[in-house]
BARODREN-669765 format. One record per residue: residue number from 1; residue in one letter; x, y, z of N, C-alpha, C in turn. Coordinates in steps of 0.001 Angstrom, whole numbers, plus 500000, padded with zeros to 6 digits. Last residue first. Layout:
REM residues N
<num:NUM | residu:A | n_xx:X | n_yy:Y | n_zz:Z | ca_xx:X | ca_yy:Y | ca_zz:Z | c_xx:X | c_yy:Y | c_zz:Z> $
...
END
This chain:
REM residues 126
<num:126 | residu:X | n_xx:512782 | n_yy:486278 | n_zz:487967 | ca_xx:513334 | ca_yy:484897 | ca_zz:488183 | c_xx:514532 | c_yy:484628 | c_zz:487942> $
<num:125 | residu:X | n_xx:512390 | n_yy:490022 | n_zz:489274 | ca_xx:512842 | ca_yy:489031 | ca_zz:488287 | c_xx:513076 | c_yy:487419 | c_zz:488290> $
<num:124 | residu:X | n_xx:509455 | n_yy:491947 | n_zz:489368 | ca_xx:510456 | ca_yy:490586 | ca_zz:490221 | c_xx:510643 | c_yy:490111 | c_zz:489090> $
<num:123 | residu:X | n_xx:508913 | n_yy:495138 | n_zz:489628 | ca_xx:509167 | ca_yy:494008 | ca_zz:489075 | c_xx:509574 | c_yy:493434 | c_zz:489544> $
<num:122 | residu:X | n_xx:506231 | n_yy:497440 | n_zz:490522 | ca_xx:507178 | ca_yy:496769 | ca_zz:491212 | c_xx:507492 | c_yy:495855 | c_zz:490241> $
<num:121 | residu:X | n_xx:505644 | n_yy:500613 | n_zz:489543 | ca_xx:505802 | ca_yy:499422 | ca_zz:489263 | c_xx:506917 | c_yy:499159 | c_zz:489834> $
<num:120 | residu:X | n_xx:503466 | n_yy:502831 | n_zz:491411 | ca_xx:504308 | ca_yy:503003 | ca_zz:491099 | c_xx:504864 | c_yy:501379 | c_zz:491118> $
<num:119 | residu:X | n_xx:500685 | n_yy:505316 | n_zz:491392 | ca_xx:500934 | ca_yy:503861 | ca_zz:491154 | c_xx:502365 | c_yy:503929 | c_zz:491002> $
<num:118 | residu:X | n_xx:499081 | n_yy:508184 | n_zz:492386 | ca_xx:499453 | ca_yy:507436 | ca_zz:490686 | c_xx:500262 | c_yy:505847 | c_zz:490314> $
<num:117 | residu:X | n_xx:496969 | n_yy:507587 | n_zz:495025 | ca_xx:498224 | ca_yy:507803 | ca_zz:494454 | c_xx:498450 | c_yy:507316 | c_zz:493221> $
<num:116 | residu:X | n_xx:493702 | n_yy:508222 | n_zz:495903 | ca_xx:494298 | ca_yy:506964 | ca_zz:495366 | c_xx:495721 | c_yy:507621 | c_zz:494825> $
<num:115 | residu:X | n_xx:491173 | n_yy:508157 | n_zz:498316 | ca_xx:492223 | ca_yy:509011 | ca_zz:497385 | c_xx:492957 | c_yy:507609 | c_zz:496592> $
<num:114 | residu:X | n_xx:488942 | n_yy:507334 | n_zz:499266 | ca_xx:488707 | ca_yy:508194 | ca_zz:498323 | c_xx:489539 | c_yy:508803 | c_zz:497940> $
<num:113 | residu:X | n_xx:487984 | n_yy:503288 | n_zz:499915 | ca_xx:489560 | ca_yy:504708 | ca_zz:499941 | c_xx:488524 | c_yy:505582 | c_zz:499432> $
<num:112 | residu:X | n_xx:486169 | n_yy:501492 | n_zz:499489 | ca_xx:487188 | ca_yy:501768 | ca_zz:500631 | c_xx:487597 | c_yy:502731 | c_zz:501074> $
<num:111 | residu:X | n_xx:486937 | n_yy:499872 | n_zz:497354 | ca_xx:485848 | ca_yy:501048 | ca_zz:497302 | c_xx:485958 | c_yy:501529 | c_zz:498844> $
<num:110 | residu:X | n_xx:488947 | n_yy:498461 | n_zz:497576 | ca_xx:489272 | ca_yy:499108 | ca_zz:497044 | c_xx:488455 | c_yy:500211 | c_zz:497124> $
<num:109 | residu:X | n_xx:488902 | n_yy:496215 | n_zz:500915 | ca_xx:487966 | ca_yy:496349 | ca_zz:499186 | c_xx:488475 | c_yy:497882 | c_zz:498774> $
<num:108 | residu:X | n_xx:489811 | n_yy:495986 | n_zz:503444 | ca_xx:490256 | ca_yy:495052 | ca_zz:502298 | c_xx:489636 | c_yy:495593 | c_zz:500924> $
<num:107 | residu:X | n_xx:488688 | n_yy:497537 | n_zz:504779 | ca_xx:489714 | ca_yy:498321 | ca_zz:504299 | c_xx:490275 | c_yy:496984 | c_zz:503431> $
<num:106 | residu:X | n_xx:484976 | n_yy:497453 | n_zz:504420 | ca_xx:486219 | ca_yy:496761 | ca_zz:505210 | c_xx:487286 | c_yy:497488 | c_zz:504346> $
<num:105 | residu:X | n_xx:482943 | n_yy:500453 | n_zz:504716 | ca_xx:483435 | ca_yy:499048 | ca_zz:503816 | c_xx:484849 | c_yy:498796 | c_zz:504680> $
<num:104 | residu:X | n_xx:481772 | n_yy:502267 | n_zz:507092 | ca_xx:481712 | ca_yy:500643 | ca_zz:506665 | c_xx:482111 | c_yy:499595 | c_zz:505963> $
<num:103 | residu:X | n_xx:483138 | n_yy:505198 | n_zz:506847 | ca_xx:482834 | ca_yy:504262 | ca_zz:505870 | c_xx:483074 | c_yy:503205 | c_zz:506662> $
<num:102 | residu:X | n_xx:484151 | n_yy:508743 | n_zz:506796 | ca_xx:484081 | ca_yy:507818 | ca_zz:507761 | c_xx:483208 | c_yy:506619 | c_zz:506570> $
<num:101 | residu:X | n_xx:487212 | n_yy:509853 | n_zz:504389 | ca_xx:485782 | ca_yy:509656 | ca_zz:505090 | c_xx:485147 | c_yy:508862 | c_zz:505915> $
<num:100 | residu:X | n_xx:489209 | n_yy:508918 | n_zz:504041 | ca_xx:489404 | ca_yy:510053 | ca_zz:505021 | c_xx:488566 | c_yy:510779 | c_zz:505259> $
<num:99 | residu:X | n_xx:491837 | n_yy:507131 | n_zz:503154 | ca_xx:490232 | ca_yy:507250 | ca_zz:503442 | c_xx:490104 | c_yy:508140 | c_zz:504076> $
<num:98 | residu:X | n_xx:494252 | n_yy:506052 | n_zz:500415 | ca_xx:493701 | ca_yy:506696 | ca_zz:502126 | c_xx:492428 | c_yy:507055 | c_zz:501836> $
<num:97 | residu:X | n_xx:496559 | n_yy:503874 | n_zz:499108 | ca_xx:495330 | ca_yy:504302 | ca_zz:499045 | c_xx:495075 | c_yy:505175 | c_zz:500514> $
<num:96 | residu:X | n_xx:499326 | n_yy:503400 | n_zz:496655 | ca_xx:498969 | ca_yy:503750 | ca_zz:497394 | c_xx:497466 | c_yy:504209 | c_zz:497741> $
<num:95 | residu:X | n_xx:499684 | n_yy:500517 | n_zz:494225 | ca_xx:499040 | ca_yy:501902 | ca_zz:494769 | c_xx:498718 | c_yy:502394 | c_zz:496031> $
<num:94 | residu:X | n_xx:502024 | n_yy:498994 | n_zz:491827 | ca_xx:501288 | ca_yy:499377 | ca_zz:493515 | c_xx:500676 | c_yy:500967 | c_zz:493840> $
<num:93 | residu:X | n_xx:501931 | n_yy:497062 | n_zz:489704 | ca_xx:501872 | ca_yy:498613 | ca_zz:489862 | c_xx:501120 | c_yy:498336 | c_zz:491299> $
<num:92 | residu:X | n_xx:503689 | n_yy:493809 | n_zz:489928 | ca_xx:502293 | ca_yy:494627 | ca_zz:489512 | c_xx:502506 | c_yy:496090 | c_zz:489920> $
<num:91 | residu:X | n_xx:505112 | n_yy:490652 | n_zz:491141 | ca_xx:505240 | ca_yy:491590 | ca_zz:489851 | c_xx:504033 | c_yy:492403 | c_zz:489554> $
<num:90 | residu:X | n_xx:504881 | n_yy:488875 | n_zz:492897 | ca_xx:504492 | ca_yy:490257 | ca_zz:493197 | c_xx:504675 | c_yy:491368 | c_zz:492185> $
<num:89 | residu:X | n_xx:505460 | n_yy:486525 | n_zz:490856 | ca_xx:504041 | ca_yy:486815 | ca_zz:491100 | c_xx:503713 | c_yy:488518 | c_zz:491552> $
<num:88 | residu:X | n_xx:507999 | n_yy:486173 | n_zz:491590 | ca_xx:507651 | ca_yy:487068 | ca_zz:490618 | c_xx:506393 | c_yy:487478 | c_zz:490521> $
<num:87 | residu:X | n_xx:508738 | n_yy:487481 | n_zz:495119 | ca_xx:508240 | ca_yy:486094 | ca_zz:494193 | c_xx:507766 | c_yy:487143 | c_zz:492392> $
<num:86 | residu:X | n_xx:510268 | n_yy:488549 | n_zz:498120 | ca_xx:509881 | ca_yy:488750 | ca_zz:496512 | c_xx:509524 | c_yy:487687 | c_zz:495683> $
<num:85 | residu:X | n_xx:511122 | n_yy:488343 | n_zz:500646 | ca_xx:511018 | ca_yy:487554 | ca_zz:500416 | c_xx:510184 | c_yy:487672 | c_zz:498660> $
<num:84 | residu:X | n_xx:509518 | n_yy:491516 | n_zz:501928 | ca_xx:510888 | ca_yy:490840 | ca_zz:501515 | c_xx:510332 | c_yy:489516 | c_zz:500725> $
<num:83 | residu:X | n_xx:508496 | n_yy:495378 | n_zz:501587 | ca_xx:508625 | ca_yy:493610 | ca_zz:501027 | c_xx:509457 | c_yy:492796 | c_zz:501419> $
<num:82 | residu:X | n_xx:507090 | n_yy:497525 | n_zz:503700 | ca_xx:508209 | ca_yy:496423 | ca_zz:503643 | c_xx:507914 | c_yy:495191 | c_zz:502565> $
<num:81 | residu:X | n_xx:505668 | n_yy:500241 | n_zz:503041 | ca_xx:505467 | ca_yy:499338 | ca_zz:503100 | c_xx:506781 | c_yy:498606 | c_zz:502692> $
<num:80 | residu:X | n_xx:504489 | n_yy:502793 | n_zz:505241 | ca_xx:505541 | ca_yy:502404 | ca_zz:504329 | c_xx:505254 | c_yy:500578 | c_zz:504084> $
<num:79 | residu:X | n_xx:503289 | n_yy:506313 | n_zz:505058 | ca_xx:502893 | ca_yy:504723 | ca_zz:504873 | c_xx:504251 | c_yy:503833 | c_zz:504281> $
<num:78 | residu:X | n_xx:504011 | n_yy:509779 | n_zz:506581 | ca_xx:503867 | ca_yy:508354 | ca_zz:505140 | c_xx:503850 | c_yy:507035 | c_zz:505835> $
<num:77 | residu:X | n_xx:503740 | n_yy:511844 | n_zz:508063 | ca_xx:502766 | ca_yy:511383 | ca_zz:507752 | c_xx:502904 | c_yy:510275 | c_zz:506299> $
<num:76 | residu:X | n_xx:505985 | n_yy:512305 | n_zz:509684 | ca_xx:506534 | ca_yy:512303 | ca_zz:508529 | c_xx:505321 | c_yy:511652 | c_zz:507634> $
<num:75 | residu:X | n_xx:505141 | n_yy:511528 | n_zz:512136 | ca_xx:505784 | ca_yy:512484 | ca_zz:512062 | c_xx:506433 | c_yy:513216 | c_zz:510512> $
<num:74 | residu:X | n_xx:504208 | n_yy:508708 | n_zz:511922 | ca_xx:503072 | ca_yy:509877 | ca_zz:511949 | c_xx:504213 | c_yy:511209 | c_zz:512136> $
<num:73 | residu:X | n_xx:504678 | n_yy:505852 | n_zz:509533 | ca_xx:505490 | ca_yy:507313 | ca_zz:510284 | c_xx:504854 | c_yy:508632 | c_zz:510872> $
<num:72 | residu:X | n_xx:503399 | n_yy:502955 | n_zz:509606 | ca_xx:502738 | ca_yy:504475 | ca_zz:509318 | c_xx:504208 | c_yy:505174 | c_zz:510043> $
<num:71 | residu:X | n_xx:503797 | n_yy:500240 | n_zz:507844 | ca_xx:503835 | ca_yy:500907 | ca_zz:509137 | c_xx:503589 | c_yy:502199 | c_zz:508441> $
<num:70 | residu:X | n_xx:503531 | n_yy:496275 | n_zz:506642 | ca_xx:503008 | ca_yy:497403 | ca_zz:506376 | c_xx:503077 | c_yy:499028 | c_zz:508064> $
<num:69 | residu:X | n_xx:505432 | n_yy:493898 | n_zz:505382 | ca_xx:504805 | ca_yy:494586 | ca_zz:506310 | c_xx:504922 | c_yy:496297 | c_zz:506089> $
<num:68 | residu:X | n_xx:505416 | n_yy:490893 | n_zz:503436 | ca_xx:505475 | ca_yy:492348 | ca_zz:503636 | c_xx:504978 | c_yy:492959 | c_zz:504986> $
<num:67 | residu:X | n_xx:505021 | n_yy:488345 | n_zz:504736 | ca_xx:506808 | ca_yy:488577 | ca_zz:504075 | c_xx:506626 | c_yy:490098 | c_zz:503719> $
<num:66 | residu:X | n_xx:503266 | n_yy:487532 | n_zz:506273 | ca_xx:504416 | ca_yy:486650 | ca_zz:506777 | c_xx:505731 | c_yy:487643 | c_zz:505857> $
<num:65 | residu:X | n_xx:500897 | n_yy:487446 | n_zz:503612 | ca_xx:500980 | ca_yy:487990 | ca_zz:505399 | c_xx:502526 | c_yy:486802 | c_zz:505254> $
<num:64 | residu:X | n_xx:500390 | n_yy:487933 | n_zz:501087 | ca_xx:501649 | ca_yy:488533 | ca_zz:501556 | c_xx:502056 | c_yy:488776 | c_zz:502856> $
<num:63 | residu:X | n_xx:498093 | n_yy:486721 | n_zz:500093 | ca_xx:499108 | ca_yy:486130 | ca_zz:499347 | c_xx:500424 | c_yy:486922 | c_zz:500223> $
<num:62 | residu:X | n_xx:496198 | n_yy:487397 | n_zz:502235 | ca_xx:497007 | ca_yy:486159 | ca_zz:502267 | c_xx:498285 | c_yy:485667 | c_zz:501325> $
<num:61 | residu:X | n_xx:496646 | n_yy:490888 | n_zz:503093 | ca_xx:496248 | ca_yy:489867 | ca_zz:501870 | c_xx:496963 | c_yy:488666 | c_zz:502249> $
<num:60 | residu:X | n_xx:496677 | n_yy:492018 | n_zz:505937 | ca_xx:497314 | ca_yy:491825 | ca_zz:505043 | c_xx:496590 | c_yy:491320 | c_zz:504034> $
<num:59 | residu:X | n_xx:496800 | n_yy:495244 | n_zz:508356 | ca_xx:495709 | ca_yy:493955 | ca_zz:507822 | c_xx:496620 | c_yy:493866 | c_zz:506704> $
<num:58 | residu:X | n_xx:496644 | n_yy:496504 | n_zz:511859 | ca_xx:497192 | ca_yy:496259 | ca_zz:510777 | c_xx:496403 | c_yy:494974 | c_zz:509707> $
<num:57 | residu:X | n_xx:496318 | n_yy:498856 | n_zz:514092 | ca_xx:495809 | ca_yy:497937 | ca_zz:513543 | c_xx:496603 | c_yy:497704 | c_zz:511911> $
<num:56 | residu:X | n_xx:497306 | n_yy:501433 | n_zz:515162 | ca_xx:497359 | ca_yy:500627 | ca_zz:516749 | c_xx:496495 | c_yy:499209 | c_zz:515218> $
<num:55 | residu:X | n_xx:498162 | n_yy:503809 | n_zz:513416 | ca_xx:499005 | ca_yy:502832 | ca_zz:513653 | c_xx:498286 | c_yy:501654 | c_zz:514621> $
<num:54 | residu:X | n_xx:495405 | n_yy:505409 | n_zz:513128 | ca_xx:496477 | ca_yy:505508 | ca_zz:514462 | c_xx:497552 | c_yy:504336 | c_zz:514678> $
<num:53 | residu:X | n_xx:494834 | n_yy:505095 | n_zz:510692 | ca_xx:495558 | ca_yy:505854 | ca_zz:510997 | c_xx:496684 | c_yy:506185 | c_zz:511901> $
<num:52 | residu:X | n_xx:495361 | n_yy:501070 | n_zz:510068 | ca_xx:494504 | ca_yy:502385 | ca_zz:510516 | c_xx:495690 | c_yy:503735 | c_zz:510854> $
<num:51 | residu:X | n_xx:496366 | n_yy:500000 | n_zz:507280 | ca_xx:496953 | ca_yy:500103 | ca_zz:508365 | c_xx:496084 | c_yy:501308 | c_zz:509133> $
<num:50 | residu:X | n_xx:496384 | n_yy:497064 | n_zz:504975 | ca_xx:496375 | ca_yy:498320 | ca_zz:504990 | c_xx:496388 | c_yy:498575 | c_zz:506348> $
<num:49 | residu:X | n_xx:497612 | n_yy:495454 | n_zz:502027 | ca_xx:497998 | ca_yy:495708 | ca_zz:503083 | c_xx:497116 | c_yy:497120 | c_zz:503839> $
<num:48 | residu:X | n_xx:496477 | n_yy:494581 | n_zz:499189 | ca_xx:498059 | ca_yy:493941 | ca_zz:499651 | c_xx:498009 | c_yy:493962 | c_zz:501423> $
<num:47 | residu:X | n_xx:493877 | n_yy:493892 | n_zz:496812 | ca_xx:494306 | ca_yy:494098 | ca_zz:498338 | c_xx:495624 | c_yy:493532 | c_zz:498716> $
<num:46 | residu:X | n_xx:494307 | n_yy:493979 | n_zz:493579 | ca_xx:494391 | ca_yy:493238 | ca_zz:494729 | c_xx:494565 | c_yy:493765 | c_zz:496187> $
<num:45 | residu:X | n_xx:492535 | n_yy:494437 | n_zz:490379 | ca_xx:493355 | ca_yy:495214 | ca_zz:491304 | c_xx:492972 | c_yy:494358 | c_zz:492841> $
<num:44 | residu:X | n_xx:492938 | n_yy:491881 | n_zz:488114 | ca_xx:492262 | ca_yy:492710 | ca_zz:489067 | c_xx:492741 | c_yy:493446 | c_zz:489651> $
<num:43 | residu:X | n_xx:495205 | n_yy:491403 | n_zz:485395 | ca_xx:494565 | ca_yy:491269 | ca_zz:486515 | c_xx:493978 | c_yy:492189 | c_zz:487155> $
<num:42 | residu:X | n_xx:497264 | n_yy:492301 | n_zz:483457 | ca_xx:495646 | ca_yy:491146 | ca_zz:483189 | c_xx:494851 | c_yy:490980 | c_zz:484760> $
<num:41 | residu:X | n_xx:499928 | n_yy:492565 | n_zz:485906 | ca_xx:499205 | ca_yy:492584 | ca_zz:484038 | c_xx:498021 | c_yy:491160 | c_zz:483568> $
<num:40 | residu:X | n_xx:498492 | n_yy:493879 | n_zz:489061 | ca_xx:499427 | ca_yy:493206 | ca_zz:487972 | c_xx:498854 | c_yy:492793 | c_zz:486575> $
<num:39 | residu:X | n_xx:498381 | n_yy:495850 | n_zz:490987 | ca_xx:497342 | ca_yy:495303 | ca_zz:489590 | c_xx:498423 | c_yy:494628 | c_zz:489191> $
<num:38 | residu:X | n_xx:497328 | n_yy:496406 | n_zz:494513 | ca_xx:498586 | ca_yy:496517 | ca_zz:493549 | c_xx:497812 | c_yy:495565 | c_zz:492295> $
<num:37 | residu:X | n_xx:497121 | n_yy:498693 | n_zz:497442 | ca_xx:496742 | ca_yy:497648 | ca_zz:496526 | c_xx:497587 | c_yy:497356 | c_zz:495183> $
<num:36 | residu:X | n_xx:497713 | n_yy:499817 | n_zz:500816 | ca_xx:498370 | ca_yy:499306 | ca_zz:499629 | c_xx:497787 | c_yy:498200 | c_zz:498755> $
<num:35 | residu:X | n_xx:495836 | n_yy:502417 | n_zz:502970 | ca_xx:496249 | ca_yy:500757 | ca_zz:502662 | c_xx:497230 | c_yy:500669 | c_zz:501276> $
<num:34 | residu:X | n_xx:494814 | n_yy:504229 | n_zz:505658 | ca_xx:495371 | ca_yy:503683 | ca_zz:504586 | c_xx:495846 | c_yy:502264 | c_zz:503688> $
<num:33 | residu:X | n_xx:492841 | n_yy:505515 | n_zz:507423 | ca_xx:493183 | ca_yy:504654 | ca_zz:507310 | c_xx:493961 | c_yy:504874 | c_zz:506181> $
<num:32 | residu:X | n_xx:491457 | n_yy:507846 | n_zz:508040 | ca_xx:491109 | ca_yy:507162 | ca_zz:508763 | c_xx:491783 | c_yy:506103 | c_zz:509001> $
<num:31 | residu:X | n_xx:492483 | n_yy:511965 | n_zz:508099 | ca_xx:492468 | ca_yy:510489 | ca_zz:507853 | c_xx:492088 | c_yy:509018 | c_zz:508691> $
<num:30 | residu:X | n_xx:492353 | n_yy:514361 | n_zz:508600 | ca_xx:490699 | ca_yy:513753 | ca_zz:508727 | c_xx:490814 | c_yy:512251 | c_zz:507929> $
<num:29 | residu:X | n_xx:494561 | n_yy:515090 | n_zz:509205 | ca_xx:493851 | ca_yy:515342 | ca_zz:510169 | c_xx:492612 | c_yy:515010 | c_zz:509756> $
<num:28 | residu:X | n_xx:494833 | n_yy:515907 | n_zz:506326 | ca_xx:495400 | ca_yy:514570 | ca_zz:506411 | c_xx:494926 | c_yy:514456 | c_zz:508071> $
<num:27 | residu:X | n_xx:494842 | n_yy:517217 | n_zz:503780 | ca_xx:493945 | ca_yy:517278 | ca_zz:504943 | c_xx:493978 | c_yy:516448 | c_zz:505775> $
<num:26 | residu:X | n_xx:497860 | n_yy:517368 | n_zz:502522 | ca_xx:496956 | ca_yy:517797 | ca_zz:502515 | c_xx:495806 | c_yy:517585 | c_zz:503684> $
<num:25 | residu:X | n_xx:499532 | n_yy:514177 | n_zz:501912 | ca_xx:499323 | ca_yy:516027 | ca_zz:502530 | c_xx:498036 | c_yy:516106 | c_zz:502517> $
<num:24 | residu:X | n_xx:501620 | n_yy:510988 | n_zz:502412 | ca_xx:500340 | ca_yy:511751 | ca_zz:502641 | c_xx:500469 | c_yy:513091 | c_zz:502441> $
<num:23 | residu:X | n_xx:503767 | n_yy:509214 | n_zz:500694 | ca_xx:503371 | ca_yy:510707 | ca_zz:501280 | c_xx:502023 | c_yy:511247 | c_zz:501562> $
<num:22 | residu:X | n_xx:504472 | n_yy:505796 | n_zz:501018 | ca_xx:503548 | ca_yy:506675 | ca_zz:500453 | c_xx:503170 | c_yy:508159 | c_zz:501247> $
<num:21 | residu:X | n_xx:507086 | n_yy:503851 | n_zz:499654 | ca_xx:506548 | ca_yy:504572 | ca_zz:500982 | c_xx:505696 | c_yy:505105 | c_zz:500194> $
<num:20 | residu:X | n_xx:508070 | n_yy:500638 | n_zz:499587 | ca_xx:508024 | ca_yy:501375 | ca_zz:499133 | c_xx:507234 | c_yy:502753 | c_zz:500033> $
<num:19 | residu:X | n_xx:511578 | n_yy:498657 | n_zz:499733 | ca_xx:510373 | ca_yy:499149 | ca_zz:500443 | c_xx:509582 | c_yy:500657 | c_zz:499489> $
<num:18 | residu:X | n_xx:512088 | n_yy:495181 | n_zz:498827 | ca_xx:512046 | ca_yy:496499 | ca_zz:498415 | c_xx:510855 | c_yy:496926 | c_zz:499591> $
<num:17 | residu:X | n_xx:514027 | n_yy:492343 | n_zz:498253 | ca_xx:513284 | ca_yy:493237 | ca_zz:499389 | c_xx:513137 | c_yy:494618 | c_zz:498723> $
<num:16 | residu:X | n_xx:514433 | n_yy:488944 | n_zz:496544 | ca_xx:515139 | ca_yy:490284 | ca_zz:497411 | c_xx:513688 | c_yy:491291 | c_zz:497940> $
<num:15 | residu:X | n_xx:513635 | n_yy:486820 | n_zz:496139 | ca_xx:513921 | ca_yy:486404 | ca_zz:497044 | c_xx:514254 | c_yy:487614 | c_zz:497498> $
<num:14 | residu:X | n_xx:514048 | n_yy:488100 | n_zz:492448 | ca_xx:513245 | ca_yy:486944 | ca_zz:493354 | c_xx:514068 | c_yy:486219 | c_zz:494999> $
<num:13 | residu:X | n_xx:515455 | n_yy:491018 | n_zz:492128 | ca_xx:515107 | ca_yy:489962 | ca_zz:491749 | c_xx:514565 | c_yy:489063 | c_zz:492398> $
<num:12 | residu:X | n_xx:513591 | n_yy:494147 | n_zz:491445 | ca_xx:514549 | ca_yy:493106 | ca_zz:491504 | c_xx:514588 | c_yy:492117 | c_zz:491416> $
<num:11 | residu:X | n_xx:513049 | n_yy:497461 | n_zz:490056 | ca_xx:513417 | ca_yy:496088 | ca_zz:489734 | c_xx:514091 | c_yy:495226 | c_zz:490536> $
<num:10 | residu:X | n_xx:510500 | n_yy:499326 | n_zz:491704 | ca_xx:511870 | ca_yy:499348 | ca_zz:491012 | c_xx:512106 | c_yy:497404 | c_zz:490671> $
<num:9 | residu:X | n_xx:509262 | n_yy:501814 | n_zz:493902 | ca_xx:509616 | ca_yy:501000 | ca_zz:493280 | c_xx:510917 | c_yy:500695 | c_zz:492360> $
<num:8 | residu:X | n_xx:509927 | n_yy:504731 | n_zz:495354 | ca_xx:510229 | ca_yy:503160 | ca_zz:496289 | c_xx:510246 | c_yy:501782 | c_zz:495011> $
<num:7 | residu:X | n_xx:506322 | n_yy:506397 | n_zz:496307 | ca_xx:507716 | ca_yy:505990 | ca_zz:495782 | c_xx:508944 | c_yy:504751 | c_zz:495887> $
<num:6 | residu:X | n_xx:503142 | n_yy:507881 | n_zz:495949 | ca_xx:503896 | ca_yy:506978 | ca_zz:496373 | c_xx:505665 | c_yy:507319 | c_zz:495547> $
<num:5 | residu:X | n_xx:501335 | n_yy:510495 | n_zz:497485 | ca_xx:502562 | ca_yy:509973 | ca_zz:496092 | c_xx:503088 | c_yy:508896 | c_zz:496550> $
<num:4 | residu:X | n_xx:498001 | n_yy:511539 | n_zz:498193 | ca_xx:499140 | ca_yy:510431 | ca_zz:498200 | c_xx:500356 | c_yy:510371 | c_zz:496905> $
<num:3 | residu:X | n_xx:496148 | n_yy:514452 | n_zz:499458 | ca_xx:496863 | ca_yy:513690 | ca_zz:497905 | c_xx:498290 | c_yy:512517 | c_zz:498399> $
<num:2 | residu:X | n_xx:493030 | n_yy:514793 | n_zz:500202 | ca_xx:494117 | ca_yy:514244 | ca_zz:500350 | c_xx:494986 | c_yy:513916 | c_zz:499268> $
<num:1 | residu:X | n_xx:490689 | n_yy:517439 | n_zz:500883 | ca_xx:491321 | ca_yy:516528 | ca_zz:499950 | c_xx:492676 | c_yy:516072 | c_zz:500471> $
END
């Protein structure tokens, strides 16, 4: 088993930057990948970002290639993810995700992962 915490959210305002990180433990020598999805109110849960274990691949959502970026710390086994450029739109609970079974589904789709971190809300203000 793997357990993710994320941390890092918080309020700001439109055009500013937040980073948020996610702690991997636990069995974490049988990870494959990770990624960042995020729900905003009334909505689906969205693919943001996700990043193979070995750092060497990276993948975005179109709504956020060019202004988040997504990196792994393998010494400090967390995920971090860069915002800048903030729109209120990115207003939603972000979740940290890891896989750490072997799997065919693309790391864009949520069914994807088998851990999932408790979420932690991003706001953008206008």
């Amino acid at each position: 088993q793997v357990q993710l915490v994320e941390s890092g959210g918080g309020l700001v305002q439109a055009g500013g930057s937040l980073r948020l990180s996610c702690a991997a433990s636990g069995r974490t020598f049988s990870m494959y990948a990770m990624g960042w999805f995020r729900q905003g109110p009334g909505k689906e849960r969205e693919f943001v970002a996700a990043i193979a274990w070995s750092g060497s691949n990276t993948y975005y959502g179109d709504s956020v290639k060019g202004r988040f970026t997504i990196s792994r710390d393998k010494d400090k086994n967390t995920v971090d993810l860069q915002m800048n450029s903030l729109k209120p739109e990115d207003t939603a609970v972000y979740y940290c995700a890891g896989r750490s079974v072997p799997s065919f589904t693309t790391l864009m789709r949520s069914t994807g992962y088998n851990s999932w971190g408790q979420g932690t809300q991003v706001t953008v203000s206008s």
